[in-house]
C-alpha positions as CSV (number, residue, x, y, z in Angstrom):
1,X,50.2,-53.4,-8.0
2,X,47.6,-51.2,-7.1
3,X,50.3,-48.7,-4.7
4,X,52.3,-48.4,-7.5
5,X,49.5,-47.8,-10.3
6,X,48.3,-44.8,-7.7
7,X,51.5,-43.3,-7.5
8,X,51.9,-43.0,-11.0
9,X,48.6,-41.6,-11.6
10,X,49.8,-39.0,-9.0
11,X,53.1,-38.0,-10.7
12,X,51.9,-38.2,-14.5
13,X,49.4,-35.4,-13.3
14,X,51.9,-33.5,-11.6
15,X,54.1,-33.5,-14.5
16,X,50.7,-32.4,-16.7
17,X,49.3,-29.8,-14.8
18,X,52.0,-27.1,-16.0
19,X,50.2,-28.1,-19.5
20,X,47.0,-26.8,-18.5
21,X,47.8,-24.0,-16.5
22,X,49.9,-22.9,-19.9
23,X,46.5,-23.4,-21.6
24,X,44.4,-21.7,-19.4
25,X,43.5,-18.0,-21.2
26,X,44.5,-15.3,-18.8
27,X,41.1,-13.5,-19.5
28,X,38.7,-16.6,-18.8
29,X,40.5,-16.8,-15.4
30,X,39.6,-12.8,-14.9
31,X,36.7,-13.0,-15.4
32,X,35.6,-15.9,-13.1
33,X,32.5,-13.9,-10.8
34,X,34.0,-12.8,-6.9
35,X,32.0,-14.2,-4.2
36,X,29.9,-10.8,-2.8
37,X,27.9,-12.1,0.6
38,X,24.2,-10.8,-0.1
39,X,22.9,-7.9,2.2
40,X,19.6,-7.1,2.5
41,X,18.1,-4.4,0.7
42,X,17.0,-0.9,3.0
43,X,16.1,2.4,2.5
44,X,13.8,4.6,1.9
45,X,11.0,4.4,-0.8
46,X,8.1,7.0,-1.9
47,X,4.9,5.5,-3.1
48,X,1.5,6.7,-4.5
49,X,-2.0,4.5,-4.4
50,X,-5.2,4.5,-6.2
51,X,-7.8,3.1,-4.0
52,X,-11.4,2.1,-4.2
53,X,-14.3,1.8,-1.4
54,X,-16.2,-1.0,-2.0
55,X,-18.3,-0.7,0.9
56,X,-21.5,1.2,0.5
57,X,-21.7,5.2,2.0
58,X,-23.4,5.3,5.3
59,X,-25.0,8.7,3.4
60,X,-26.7,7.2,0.4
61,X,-30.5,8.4,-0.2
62,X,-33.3,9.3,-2.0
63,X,-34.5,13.1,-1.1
64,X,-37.3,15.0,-3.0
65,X,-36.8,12.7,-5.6
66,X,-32.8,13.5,-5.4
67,X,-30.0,10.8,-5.0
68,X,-27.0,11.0,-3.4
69,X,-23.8,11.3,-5.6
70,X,-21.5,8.8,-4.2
71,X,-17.7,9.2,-5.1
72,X,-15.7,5.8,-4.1
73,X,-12.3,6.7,-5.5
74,X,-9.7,8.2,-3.8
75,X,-6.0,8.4,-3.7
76,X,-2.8,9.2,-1.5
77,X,0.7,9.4,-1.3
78,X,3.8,8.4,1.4
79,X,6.8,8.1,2.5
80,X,8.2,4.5,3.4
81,X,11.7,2.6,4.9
82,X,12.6,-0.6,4.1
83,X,14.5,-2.0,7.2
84,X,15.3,-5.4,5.9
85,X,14.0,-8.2,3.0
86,X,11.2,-8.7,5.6
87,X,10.4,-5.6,7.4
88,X,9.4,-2.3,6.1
89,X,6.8,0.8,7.1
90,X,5.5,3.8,5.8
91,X,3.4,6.9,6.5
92,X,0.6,8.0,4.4
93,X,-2.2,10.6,3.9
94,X,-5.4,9.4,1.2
95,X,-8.3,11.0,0.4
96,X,-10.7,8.0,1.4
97,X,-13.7,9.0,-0.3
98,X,-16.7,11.8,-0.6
99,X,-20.3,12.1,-0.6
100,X,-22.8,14.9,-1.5
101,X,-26.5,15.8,-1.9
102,X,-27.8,18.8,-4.0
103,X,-31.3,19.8,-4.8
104,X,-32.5,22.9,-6.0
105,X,-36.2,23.9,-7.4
106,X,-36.0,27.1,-7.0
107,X,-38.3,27.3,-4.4
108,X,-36.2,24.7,-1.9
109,X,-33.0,24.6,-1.7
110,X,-31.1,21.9,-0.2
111,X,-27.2,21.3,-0.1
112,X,-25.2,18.9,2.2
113,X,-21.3,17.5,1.5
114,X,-18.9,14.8,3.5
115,X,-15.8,13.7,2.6
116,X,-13.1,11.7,4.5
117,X,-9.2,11.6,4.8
118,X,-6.8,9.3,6.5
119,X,-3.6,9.9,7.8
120,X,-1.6,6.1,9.0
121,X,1.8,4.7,10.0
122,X,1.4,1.2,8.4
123,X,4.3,-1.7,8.8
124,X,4.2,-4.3,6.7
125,X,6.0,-7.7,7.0
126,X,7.2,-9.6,3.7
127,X,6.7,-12.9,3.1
128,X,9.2,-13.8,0.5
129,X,8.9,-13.8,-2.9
130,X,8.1,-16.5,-5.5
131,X,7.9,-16.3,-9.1
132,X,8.6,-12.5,-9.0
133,X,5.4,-11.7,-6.3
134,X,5.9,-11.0,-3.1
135,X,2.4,-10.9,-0.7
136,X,2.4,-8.8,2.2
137,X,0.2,-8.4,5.9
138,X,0.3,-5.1,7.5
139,X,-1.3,-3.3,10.4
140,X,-1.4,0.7,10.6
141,X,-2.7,3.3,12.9
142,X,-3.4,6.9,12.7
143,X,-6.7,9.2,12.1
144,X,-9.4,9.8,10.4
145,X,-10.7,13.0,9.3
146,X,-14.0,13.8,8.1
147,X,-16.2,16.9,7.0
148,X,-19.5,18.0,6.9
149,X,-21.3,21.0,5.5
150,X,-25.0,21.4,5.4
151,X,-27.4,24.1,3.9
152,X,-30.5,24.9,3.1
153,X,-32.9,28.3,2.6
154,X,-36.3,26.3,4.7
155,X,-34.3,27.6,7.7
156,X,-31.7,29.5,9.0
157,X,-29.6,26.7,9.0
158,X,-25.9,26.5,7.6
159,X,-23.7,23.6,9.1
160,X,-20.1,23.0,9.1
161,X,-18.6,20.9,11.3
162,X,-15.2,18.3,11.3
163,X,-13.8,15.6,13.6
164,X,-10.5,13.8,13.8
165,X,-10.4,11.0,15.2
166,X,-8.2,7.8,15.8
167,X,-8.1,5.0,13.0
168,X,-6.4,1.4,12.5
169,X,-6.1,-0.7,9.5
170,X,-5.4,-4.0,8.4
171,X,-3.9,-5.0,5.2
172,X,-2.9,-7.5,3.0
173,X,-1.6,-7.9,-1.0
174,X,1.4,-8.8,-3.2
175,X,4.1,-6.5,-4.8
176,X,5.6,-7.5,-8.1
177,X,8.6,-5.9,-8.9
178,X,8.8,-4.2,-12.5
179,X,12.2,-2.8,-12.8
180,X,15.3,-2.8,-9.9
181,X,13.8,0.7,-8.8
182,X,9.8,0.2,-9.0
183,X,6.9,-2.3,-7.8
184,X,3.8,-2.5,-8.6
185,X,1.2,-3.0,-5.3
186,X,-1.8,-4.4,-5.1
187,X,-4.2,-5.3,-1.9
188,X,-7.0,-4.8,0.3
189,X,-7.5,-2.8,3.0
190,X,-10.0,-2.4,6.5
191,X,-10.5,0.7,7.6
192,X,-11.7,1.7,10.5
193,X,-12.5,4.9,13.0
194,X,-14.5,3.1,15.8
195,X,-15.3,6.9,17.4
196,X,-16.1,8.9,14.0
197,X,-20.0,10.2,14.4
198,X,-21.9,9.6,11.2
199,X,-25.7,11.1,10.7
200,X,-27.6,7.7,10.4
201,X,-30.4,8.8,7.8
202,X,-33.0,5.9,8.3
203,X,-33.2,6.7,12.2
204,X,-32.2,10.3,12.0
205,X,-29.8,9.9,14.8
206,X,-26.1,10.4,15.0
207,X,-24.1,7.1,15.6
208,X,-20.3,5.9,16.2
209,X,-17.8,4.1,13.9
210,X,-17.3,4.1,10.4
211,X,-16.1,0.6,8.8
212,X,-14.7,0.8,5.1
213,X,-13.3,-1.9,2.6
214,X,-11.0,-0.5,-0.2
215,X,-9.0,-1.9,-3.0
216,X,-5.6,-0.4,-3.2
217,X,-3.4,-0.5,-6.6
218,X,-0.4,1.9,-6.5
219,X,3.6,1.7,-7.4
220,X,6.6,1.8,-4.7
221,X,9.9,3.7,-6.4
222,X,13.0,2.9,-4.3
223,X,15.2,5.6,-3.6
224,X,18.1,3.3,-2.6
């Protein structure tokens, strides 16, 4: 009983199915989405950064009653490729941040400036994204350059002086993406130059390494 209910379940939809082909429309069936197998996303990518210093200047005093005038903000462009979902690197140059000293009663005057610029080839590995934000860890090295000017009329003295030396970084922050072309990028960043020479003004000696903290906010545009 059960053979022959089967085998007429079998043939009463074989004599149907013309029936529903018929009544199938010939634009739903065009329309059904073709499979595309998913490749990940590369290429290059130009980004720009705002960045802050929150670590104090090794050159912030009191003189003659003068203080220092501390700039923290800086700024920088790059170049970047994206090699896969996960991998990606890019090279930048930032203006890291500035410091100067001006006095002036006419009797004394007294003028000294420093300011610092990077240059770094940073890769940066992806950890996925989740609800639209994707956080990121990244290492970089390059150089650091700083300048120094100094003069004053109590002496015939007039200094000028630069160094470049070698730097590293380590990063980490999250990218959220804002259109299919641009994402937003925000993180923190170590800075280091472990052989730049800094005057230290409480011992009025020159020592090595400079250490900095910054806060980075900036956009990536894809040019993929």
């Amino acid at each position: 009983m059960v053979r022959n209910l089967a085998v007429g379940a079998v043939a009463l939809l074989y004599l149907c199915a013309p029936g529903f082909a018929a009544d199938m429309d010939p634009v739903e069936a065009e329309q059904l989405p073709e499979y595309v197998p998913s490749e990940a996303a590369k290429g290059w990518y130009l980004r720009g950064d705002a960045t802050y210093a929150a670590s104090d200047s090794v050159y912030d005093f009191t003189l003659l009653g003068e203080d220092t005038n501390n700039n923290r903000f800086g700024g920088g462009l790059g170049l970047g490729y994206r090699f896969n979902d996960w991998i990606r690197a890019d090279l930048t140059g930032n203006f890291v941040a500035s410091d100067s000293y001006d006095f002036d009663n006419g009797a004394v005057s007294i003028s000294a400036n420093h300011e610092m610029w990077s240059g770094l080839l940073t890769g940066y590995v992806d950890l996925g994204t989740f609800a639209g934000i994707t956080p990121y860890l990244g290492a970089g090295a390059g150089v650091l350059y700083s300048r120094d000017d100094f003069s004053t009329n109590l002496a015939a003295l007039d200094l000028d002086e630069s160094q470049t030396k070698f730097a590293f970084s380590l990063t980490a922050g999250f990218g959220y993406r804002i259109t299919d072309k641009m994402t937003a990028d925000i993180g923190y960043q170590f800075l280091a130059s472990p052989n730049t020479q800094y005057l230290n003004t409480e011992k009025l000696a020159i020592e090595d390494g400079v250490k900095l903290h910054q806060i980075k906010v900036g956009l990536r545009f894809d040019l993929y």
